[in-house]
N, C-alpha and C positions, 0 to 999 in steps of 0.2 A: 442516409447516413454519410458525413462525408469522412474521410481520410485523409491522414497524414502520416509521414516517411519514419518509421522508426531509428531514432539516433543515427541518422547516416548509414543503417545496415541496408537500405535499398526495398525493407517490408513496409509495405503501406496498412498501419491497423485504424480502423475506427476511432473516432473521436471518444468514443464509449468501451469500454471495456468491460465484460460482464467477471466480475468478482464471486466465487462461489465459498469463500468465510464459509457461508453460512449452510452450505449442502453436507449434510451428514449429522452425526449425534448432537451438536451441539447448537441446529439450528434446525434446519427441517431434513428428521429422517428417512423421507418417504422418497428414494431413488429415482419411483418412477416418473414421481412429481418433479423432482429436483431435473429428473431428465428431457420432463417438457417446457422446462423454466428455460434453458440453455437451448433448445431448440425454437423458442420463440424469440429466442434473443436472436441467433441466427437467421432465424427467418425474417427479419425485421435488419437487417445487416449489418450487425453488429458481427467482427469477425475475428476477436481477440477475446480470449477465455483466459485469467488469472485466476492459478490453482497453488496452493502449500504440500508441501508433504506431510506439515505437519497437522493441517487438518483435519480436525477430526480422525487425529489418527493415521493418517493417509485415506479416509473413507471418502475425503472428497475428488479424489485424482481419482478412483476408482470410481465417483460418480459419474465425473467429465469423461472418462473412458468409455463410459458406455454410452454417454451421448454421441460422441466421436466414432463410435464403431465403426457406421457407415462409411469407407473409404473417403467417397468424396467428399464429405463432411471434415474429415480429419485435412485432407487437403486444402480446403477453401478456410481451415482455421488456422490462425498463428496461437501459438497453443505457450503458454507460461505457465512455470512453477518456480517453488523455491526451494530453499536447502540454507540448515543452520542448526534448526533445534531437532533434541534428541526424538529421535522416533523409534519405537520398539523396542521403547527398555531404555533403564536405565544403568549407569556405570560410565565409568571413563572410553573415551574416545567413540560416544555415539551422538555426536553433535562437535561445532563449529565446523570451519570452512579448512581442514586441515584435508590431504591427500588422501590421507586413509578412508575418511569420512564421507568425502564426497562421491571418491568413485566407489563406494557401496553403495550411498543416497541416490546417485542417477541410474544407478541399473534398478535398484524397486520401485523409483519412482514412473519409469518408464515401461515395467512389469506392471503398476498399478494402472498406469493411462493403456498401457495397451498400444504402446504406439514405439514406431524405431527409432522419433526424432522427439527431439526437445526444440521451439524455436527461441524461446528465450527461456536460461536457466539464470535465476537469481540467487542471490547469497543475500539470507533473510534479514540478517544483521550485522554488525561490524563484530571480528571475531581478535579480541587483543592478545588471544594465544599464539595464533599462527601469523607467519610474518605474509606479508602480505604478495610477496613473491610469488613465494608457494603456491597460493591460491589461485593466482594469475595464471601460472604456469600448467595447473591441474585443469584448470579451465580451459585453455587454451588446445590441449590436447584432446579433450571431449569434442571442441568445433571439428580437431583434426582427425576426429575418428568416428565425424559424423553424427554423433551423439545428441549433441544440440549444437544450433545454430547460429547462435550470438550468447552474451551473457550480460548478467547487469548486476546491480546490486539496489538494496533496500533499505532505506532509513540510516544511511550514510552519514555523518556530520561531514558538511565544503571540506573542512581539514583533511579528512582519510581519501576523500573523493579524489582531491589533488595530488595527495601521497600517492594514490593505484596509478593515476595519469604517468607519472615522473619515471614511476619504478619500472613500467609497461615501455616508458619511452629509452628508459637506463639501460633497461635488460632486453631492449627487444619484444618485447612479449604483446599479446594482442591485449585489449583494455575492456575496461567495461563500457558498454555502448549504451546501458540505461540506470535510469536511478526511479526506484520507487517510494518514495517520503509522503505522507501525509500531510492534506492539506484541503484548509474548507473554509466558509465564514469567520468563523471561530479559533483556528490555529493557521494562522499568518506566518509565524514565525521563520519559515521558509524560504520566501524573500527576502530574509536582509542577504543570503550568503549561497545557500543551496540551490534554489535556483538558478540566480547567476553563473557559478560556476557549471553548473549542466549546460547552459549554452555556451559558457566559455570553451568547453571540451567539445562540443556538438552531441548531447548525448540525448537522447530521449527520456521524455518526465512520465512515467506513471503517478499519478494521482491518489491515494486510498483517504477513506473515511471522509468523504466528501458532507454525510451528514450527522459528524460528529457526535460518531454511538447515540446518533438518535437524537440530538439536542436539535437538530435543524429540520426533525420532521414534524415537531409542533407538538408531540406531545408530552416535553415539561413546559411547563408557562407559567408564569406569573400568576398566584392565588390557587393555585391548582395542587392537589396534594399529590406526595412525588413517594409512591409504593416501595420503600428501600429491600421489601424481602422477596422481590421477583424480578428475575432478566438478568440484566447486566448489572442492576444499582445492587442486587443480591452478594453480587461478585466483589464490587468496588465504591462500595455505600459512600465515601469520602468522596467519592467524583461527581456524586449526584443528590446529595445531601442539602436543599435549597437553603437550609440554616447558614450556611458556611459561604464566608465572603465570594469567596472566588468560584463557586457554581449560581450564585446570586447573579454576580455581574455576568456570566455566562446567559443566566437567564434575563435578565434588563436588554441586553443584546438582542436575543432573540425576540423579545416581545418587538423592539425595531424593526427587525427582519420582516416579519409577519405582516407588518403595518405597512414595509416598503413592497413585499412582495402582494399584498391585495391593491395598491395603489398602481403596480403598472400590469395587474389583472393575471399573476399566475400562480401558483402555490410557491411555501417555503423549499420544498426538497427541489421543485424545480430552479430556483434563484438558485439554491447554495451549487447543485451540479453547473450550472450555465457559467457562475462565477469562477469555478475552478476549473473549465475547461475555456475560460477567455485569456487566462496569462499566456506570453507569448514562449514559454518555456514551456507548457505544458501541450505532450503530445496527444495521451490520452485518460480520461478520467475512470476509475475502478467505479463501479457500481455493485454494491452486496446485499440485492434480495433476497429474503428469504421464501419470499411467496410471490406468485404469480401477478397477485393484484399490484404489491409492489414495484415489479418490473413495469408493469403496464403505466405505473403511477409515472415513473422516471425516463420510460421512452416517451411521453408525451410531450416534455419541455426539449424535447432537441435541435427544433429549430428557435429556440428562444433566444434572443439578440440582447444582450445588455447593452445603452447605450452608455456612452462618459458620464452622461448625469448618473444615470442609475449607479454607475461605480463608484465617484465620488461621491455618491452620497453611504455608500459600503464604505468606502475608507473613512468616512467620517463620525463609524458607528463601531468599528473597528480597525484602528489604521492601521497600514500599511508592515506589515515585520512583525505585529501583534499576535503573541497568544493567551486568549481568554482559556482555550482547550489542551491539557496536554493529550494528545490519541493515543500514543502508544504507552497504556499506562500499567502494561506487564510487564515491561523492558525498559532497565535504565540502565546506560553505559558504568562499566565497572567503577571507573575513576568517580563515581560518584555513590556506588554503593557500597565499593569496599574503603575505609577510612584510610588503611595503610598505602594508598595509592595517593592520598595528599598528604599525609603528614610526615614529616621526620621523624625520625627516632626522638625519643624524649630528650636524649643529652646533646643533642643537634639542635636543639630550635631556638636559642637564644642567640642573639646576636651578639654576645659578648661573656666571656668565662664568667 
C-alpha cells in the first residue's frame, strides 16, 4: 500500500481509505463482523479509517471503536470523522457547524470511538447558518486542546472552499487542510473547480462513492431488470429507474466501462477505484464495504496502473468536468431547495413600475 502526505499536515495515510457508511443498522449489523472487516483492512495496510457520527446513529464510530481498542492499533491509525447532521434527537440547535453544536458532537463522538484524539474532524457539509468564522475558530481550539488533530471539510462548493481560506488567512485562524467531495466514473463534475482549488490551497482530497451507489459494480446493466423495492433504489427509485433518460445514459456508460475494464483484464469496481485515486489532487480514495468479500474484491485492484490510453479513452466515455451521477442525492444546498433564496419578493422583480 503506498502513501501520501495528508494536505500539508505532515500524516502520511494510504492511498485507500477504508469508509465504514456501511457498518451498523443500515448496512451490516453484525459488529463483530464489521470489526474483522477493519482489521483486514489494517492488516493489509490500509491505515486511514473514515467514520460519521451520524451513522448509523453513531453506531458506526462505536464499531471503529472497538476495532481500535487495541492501543497500538488506535496508534498506527489516522482515525476520521464528521460532524453536521443532527444526532440524538431532534429540535433546534442539534446539527450544523455552529459552537454550540460541535463542541457537544466531538466530546460523544470521541466517547463513541473511545479514543482522546480525533486525527481528522470533518464538517459534513456546508452550514449557511453559521458564519463561517465561527466554525474556523471552534475548530481551531479543539487542535489547541488536543482534541483533534487537523480538520477538514466535506462536499464543499470551490466557492465556500475559498471563502474558509481568506477568512482563516483575514482573521488568523488555522484553515481546513482537507476536502472530502465525491467522485467516480460517473460524477466528474469535480474537476472543473473543486479539485483545482484543493491544490491551489495544498489541501488534501478525500474521495467518497467511488462506485456510484453501486452503478460501477456491474450490477445495473443494460437489458437487466432493476428491482426498485430493495436497497437503496427502495430509498430513491428516481436515481435508479432505467426508464428515465438520465439513469439510462448513466447505464449506456457503464455498459462501456465494463467492455473497457475486460479489455485491459480487470474488473469494473477495480477501473472506477484505480480511476479516482490517479488524479493528481486526489490523496486518498474512501472505500465502503459492506462485506468482507467486498473488501477483498477492492484491495485486489491496488496495484492497477491506468495508462493515458486507458484514461482517454474514460474521458471519451465520460469527459472530463461531467456528471452522469449526482452522489449526494439526500443533500442539496439550501439556495436551491428553498425558493425564497432566489427570488425576489413579488413587487421587486420587474424591471420597470
Amino acid at each position: 500500500m503506498r502513501y501520501r502526505v495528508l494536505g500539508g499536515t505532515g500524516i502520511e495515510v494510504s492511498t485507500y481509505c477504508l469508509g465504514t457508511m456501511m457498518f451498523g443498522a443500515v448496512g451490516n449489523p453484525d459488529h463483530q463482523d464489521a470489526v474483522r472487516i477493519i482489521h483486514a483492512a489494517l492488516d493489509q495496510g490500509v491505515n486511514f479509517v473514515d467514520t460519521a457520527d451520524m451513522y448509523s446513529a453513531g453506531e458506526s464510530e462505536e464499531i471503529v471503536g472497538k476495532a481500535l481498542r487495541d492501543p497500538r492499533r488506535r496508534e498506527e491509525t489516522v482515525l476520521a470523522t464528521k460532524v453536521y447532521f443532527p444526532v440524538g434527537g431532534e429540535g433546534p440547535n442539534r446539527g450544523g457547524s455552529s459552537r454550540r453544536w460541535i463542541t457537544q458532537a466531538v466530546e460523544a463522538s470521541l466517547k463513541r470511538l473511545g479514543t482522546e484524539w480525533i486525527d481528522l474532524y470533518q464538517i459534513h457539509r456546508p452550514d449557511h447558518r453559521t458564519d463561517i468564522e465561527e466554525t474556523l475558530d471552534v475548530l481551531g481550539d479543539l487542535v489547541s486542546q488536543g482534541k483533534i488533530r487537523a480538520f477538514g471539510c466535506s462536499a464543499f462548493p470551490a466557492e465556500q472552499i475559498v471563502e474558509s481560506h481568506a477568512v482563516a488567512e483575514r482573521r488568523g485562524l488555522r484553515r481546513f487542510r482537507t476536502e472530502q467531495p465525491p467522485y467516480s466514473l460517473l460524477a466528474r463534475g469535480v474537476e472543473t473547480s473543486v479539485l483545482p482549488v484543493a491544490q491551489r490551497y495544498g489541501m488534501g482530497v478525500l474521495t467518497w462513492a467511488p462506485l456510484a451507489s453501486g452503478f460501477l459494480t456491474g450490477k445495473y446493466r443494460k437489458g437487466r431488470a432493476t428491482d426498485l423495492g430493495t436497497g437503496r433504489p427502495a430509498l430513491t427509485p428516481h436515481r435508479f429507474d432505467p426508464a428515465l433518460p438520465a439513469n439510462a445514459a448513466k447505464i449506456d456508460a457503464v455498459e462501456e466501462f465494463v467492455a473497457l475494464a475486460e479489455e485491459i483484464g480487470c474488473t469494473l469496481p477495480e477501473l472506477a477505484v484505480a480511476f479516482a485515486a490517479a488524479h493528481p489532487a486526489v490523496t486518498s480514495v474512501i472505500l465502503g464495504p459492506r462485506t468482507m468479500e467486498q473488501l477483498e474484491g477492492l484491495l485486489k485492484g491496488a496495484s492497477l496502473v491506468l495508462t493515458d490510453e486507458v484514461l482517454d479513452r474514460i474521458d471519451a466515455i465520460v469527459p472530463p468536468g461531467t456528471d452522469l451521477y449526482q452522489a449526494d442525492g439526500a443533500w442539496r444546498p439550501p439556495v436551491l431547495t428553498d425558493p425564497a433564496l432566489r427570488r425576489r419578493p413579488a413587487g421587486e422583480r420587474a424591471a420597470a413600475d
